[in-house]
C-alpha positions, -999 to +999 in steps of 0.1 A: -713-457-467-740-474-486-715-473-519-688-490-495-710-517-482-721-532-511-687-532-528-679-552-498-706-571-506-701-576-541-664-584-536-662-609-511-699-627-515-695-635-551-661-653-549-674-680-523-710-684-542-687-695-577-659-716-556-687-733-534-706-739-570-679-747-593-650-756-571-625-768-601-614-748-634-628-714-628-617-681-631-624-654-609-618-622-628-620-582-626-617-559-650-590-531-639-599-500-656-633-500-645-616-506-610-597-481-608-608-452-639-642-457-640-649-462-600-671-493-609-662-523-589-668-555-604-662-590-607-674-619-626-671-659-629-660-678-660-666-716-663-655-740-692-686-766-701-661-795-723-635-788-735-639-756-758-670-738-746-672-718-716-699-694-698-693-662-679-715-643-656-706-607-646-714-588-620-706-545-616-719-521-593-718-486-612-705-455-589-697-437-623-718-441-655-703-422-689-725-395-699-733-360-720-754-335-707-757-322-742-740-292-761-711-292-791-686-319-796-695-331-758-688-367-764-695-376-724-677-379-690-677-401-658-708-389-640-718-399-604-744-423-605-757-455-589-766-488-604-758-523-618-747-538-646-752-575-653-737-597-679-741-631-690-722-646-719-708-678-739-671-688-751-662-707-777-623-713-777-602-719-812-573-737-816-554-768-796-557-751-758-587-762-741-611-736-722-608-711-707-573-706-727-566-692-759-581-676-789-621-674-785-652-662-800-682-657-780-717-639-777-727-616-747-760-600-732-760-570-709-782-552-687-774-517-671-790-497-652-779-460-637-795-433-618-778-399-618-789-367-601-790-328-603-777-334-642-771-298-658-781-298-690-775-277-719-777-270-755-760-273-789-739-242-780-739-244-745-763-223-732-777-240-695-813-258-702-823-272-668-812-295-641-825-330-641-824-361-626-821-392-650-826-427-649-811-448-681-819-483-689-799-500-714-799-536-735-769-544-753-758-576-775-719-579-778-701-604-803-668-606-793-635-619-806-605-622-779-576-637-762-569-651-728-538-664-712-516-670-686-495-649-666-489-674-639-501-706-631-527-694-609-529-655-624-544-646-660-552-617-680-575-616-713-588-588-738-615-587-760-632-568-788-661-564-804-690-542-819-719-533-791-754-533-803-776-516-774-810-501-771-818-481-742-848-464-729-839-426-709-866-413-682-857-374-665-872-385-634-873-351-621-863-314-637-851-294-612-845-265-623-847-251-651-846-214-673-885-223-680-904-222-648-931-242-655-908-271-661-896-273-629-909-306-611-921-325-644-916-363-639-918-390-661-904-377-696-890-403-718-862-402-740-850-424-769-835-404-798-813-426-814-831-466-812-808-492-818-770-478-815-737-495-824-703-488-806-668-504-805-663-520-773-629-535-761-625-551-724-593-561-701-591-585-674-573-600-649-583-634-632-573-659-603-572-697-617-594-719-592-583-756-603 
């Protein structure tokens, strides 16, 4: 119910804050396979400043966050979690449309946050380690290079790519259980194996034109 109400929230709040704020040339957009694969309802606000430039603010609330509990060529999967994801970026559009239209390059900084609980883990080859709950906090830088356009006059779609550059910071809040029994209740164990880590990232969205 909690996970309902603040979709609600988040769905129907942040729409009338950017229309009351910038009430001509802004885009209201969601991004649909977050929607509807990854559980994660979001929504965010693009503005153009001038003609060419633009500045974006997004806003997710994460029921799902991608994760691997460990073990052989387990690259991850959609985990029940809660938390937030918050992004704030800047556009620069190429070519003769003016913003928010067109070819564009831009620049993006992220902040997520998830909490997941009673998180089996296990080892390179599978064997169960211990249960945990986790908490993961993550900064990422995005450049990104990408396209956005009409599909109507009022209705739009865009995509993106780019390389993510992210640090994050993993604490097991809690073990649970585990196959060591003195384990069992340690808090506070941080986790950072890798430092600074690079992955592709590619977006899709679809937007209402306020104008």
């Amino acid at each position: 119910m909690k996970r309902i109400t603040i979709s609600i929230i988040l769905f129907l709040l942040i729409p009338t804050i950017g229309f009351c704020m910038f009430p001509d040339t802004t885009l209201i957009k969601t991004r649909p396979l977050q929607d509807f694969i990854g559980l994660n309802p979001n929504i965010s606000i693009e503005k153009p400043i001038g003609q060419k430039n633009s500045i974006e603010i997004d806003l997710t609330y994460r029921n799902r966050t991608w994760f691997s509990n460990g073990g052989e060529w387990n690259f991850g999967k959609f985990t029940p979690s809660t938390g937030y994801r918050i992004l704030v970026g800047f556009r620069h559009y190429i070519g003769k449309k003016k913003a928010p239209f067109g070819f564009y390059w831009g620049t993006q900084g992220v902040v997520k946050y998830s909490m997941m609980k009673n998180i089996e883990m296990v080892g390179f080859h599978g064997d169960y380690l211990n249960t945990q709950d986790i908490k993961i906090f993550q900064i990422e830088l995005i450049p990104v290079f990408g396209y956005q356009f009409h599909i109507s006059k009022r209705i739009s779609s865009e995509f993106y790519i780019g390389p993510a550059f992210w640090l994050y910071r993993r604490k097991t809040d809690k073990i649970v259980d585990s196959t060591k029994p003195n384990e069992i209740g340690v808090t506070e164990r941080d986790y950072n194996p890798k430092g600074l880590v690079v992955t592709p990232n590619f977006a899709f969205s679809i937007g209402f034109l306020i104008k």
